[in-house]
GUNU-785730 format. One record per residue (C-alpha): x, z, y; residue in three letters; residue number from 1. Coordinates in nm, 3 decimals, decimal comma, padded with zeros to 5 digits. Layout:
N
NODE        x        z        y  resn  resi
NODE        X        Z        Y   ALA   NUM
...
END
This chain:
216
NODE        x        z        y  resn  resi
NODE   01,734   03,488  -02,934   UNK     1
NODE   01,684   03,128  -03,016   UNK     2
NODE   01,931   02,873  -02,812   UNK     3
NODE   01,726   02,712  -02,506   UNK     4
NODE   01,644   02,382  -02,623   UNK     5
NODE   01,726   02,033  -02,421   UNK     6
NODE   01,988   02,256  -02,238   UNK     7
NODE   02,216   01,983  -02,079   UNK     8
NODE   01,885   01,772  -01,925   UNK     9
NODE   01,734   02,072  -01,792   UNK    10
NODE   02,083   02,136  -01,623   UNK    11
NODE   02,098   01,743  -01,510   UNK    12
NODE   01,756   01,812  -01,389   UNK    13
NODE   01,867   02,091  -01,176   UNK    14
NODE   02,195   01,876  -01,056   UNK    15
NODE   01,992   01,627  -00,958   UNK    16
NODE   01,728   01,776  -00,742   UNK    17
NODE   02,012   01,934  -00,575   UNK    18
NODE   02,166   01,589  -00,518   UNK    19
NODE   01,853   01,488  -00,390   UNK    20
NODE   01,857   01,792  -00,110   UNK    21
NODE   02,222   01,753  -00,004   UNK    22
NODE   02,166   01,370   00,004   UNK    23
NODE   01,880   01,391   00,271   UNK    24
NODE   01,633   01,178   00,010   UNK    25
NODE   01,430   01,509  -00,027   UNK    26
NODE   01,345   01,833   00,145   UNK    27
NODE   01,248   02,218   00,085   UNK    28
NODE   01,086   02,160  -00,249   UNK    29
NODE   00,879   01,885  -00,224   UNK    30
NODE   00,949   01,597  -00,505   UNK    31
NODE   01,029   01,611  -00,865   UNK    32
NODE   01,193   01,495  -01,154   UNK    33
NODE   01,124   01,428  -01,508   UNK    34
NODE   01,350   01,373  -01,836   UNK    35
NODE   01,214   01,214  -02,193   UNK    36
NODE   01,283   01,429  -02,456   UNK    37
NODE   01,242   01,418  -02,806   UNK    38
NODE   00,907   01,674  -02,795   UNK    39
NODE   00,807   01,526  -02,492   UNK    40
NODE   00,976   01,558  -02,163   UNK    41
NODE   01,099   01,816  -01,917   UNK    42
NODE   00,951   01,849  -01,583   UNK    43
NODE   01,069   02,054  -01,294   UNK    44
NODE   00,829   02,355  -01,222   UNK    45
NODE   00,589   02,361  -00,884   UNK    46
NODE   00,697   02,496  -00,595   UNK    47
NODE   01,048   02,634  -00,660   UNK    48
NODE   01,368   02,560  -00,427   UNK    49
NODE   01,586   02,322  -00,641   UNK    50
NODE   01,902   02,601  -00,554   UNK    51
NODE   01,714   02,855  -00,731   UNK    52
NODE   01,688   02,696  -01,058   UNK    53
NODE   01,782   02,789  -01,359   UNK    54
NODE   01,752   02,597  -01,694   UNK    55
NODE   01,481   02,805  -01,797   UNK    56
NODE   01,273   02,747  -01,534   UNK    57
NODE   01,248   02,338  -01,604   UNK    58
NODE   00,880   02,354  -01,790   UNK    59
NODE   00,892   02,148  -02,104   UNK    60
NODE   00,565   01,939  -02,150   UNK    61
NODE   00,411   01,770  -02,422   UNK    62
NODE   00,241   01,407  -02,340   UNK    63
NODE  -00,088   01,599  -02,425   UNK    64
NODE  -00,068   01,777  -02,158   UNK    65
NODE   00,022   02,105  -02,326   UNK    66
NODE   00,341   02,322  -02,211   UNK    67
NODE   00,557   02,647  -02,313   UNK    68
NODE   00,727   02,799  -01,997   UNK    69
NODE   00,704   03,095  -01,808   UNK    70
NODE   00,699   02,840  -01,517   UNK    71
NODE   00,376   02,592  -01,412   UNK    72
NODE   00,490   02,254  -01,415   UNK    73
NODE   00,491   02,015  -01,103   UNK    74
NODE   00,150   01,904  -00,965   UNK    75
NODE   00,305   01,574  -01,051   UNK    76
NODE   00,319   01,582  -01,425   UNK    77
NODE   00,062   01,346  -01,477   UNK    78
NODE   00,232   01,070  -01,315   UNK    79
NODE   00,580   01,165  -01,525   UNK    80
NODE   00,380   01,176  -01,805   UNK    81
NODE   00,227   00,843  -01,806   UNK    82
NODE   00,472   00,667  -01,651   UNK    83
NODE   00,747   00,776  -01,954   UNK    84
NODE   00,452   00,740  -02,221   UNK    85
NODE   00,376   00,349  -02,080   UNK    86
NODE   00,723   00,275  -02,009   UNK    87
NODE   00,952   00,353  -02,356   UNK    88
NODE   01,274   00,204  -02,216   UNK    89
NODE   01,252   00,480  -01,907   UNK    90
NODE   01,334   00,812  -01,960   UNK    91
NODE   01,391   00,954  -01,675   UNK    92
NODE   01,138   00,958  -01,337   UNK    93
NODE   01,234   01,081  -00,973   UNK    94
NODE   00,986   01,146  -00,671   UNK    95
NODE   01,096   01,232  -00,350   UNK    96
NODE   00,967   01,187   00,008   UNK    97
NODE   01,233   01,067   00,152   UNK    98
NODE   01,168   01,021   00,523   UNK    99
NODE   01,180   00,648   00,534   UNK   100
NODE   01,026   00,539   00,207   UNK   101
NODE   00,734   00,822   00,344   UNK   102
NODE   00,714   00,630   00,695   UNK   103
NODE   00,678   00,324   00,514   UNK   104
NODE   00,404   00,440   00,257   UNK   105
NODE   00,172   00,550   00,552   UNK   106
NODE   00,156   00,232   00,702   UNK   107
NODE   00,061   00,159   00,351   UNK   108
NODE   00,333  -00,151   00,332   UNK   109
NODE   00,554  -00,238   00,028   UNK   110
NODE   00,891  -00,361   00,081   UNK   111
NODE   00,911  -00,735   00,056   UNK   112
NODE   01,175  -00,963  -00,025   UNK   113
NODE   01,370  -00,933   00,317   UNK   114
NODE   01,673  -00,832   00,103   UNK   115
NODE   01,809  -00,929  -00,133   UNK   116
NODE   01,926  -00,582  -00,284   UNK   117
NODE   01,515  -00,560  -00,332   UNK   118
NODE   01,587  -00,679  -00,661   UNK   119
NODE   01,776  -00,387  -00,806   UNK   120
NODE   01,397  -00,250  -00,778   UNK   121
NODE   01,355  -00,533  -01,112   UNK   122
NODE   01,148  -00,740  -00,887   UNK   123
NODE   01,110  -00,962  -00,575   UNK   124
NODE   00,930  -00,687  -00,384   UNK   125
NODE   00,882  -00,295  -00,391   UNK   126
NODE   00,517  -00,215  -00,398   UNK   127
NODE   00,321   00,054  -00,225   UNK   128
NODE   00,056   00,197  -00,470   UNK   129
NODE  -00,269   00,279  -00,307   UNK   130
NODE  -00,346   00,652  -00,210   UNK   131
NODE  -00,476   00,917  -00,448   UNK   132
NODE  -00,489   01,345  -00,382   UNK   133
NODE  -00,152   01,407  -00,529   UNK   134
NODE  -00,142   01,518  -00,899   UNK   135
NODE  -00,479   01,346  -00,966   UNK   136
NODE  -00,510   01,087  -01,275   UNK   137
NODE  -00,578   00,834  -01,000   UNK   138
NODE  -00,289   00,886  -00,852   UNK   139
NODE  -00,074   00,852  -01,202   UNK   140
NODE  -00,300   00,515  -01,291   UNK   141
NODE  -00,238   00,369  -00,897   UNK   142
NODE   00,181   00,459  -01,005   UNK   143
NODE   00,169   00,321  -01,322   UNK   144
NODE   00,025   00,028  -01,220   UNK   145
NODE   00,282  -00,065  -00,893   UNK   146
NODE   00,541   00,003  -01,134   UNK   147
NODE   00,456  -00,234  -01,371   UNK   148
NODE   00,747  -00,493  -01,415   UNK   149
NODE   00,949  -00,267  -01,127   UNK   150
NODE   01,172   00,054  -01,136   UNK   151
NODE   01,059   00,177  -00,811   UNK   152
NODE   00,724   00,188  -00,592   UNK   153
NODE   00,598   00,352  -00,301   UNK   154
NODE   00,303   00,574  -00,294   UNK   155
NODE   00,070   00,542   00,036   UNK   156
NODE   00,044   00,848   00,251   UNK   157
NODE   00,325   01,018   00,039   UNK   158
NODE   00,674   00,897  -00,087   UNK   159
NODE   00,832   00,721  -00,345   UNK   160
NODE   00,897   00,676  -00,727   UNK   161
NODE   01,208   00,545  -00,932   UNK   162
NODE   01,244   00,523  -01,301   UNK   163
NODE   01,594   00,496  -01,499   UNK   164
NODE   01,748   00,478  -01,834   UNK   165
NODE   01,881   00,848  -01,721   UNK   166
NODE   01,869   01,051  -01,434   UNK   167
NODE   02,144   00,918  -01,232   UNK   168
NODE   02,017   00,571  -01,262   UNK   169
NODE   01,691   00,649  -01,123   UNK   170
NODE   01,869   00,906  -00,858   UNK   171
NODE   02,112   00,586  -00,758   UNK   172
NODE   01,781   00,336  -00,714   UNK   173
NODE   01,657   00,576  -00,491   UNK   174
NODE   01,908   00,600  -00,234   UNK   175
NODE   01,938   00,238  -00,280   UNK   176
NODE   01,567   00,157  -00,183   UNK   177
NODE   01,510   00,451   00,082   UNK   178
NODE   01,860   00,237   00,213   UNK   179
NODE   01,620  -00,060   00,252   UNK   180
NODE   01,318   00,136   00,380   UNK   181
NODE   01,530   00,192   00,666   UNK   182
NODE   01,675  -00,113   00,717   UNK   183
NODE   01,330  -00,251   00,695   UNK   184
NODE   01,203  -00,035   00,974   UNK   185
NODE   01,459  -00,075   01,170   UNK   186
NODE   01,423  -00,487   01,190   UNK   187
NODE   01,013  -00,432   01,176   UNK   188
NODE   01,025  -00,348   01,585   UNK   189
NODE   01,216  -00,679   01,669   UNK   190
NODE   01,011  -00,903   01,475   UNK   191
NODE   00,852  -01,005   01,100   UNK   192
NODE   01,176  -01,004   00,891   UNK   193
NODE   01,233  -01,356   00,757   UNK   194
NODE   01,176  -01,334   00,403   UNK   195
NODE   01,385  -01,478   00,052   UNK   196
NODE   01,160  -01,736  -00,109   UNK   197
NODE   01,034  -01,650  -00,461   UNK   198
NODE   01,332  -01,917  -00,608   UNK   199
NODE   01,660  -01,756  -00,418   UNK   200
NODE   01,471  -01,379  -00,574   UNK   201
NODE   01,459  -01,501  -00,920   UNK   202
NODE   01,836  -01,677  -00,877   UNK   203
NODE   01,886  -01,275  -00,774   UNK   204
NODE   01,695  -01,132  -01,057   UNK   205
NODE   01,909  -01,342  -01,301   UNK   206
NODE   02,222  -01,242  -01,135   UNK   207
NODE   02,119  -00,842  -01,161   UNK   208
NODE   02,080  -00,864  -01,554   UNK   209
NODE   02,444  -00,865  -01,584   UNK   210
NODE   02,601  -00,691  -01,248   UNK   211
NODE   02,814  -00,358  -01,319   UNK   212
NODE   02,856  -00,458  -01,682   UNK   213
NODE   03,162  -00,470  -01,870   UNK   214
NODE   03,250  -00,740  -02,013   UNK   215
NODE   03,214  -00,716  -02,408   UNK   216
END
């Protein structure tokens, strides 16, 4: 029997979506992940509980839509799909609805500049993409198109999206922004948060290029 191919991203795949359980950003088996690999990209299979995993289950996909797994792939794939095949410098995606990122995208808000950590989204706000029936090719354009210039975006009515360079990049920009979801909603009921001008976000943006990097 041939070796299963991709072997250690299908198990980071599977780490991952547990993280994403014991963390509280996701629950039962909604959300998904995707990895970029060199046929196309792995995708974690619909409706199976993240403990009951096993690398063989994780449903490799090619961008044309065609797959070889005893597994279905997410209802999401479309979304993974274009986002990797628009964004080359991501290569790995993470959905979750994560209860306050969710709260947020039904009152169909994005998250504005009321913090600066906003910025480790890439921009000077997080935006909420407009809603689309999940795993529909208007969904994937409305998610490609809020995370344009961004690693991270909201979907209305549903949850959230981050991108990475790997899987626990995108995983550690999630927590991060459902971290400011909250904090958002939780200063939204005493008043309008006072908001960073666009000049103190782009000082911010300049100062992110460089933070957690060794110096070379």
């Amino acid at each position: 029997m041939s070796p299963l191919p991709y072997l250690w991203q299908r198990e980071a795949i599977i780490v991952t979506g547990r993280r994403m359980n014991a963390s509280g950003l996701n629950q039962g088996t909604s959300g998904n992940l995707s990895h970029r690999v060199d046929e196309g990209f792995l995708v974690t299979p619909t409706g199976m509980d993240y403990d009951a995993l096993r690398p063989e289950d994780i449903v490799l996909m090619r961008f044309d839509g065609g797959h070889d797994a005893p597994r279905l792939p997410s209802s999401e794939w479309r979304f993974h799909r274009d986002i990797l095949a628009s964004r080359p410098e991501v290569h790995a995606v993470l959905h979750t609805h994560s209860l306050h990122c969710a709260a947020l995208a039904c009152l169909r808000r994005s998250i504005p500049p009321f913090h600066y950590m906003v910025a480790a989204a890439g921009g000077s706000n997080i935006r909420c993409a407009p809603y689309a029936t999940f795993g529909t090719e208007e969904l994937s354009r409305h998610a490609v198109a809020a995370l344009e210039g961004r690693k991270a975006c909201l979907l209305a009515n549903h949850g959230l999206i981050t991108v990475g360079a790997d899987l626990a990049g995108a995983f550690k920009l999630a927590v991060e922004v459902e971290t400011l979801a909250a904090m958002y909603l939780r200063a939204l009921p005493v008043g309008e948060p006072v908001l960073l001008d666009e000049a103190e976000m782009a000082i911010v943006l300049e100062k992110f290029r460089t933070y957690g990097q060794q110096k070379g």
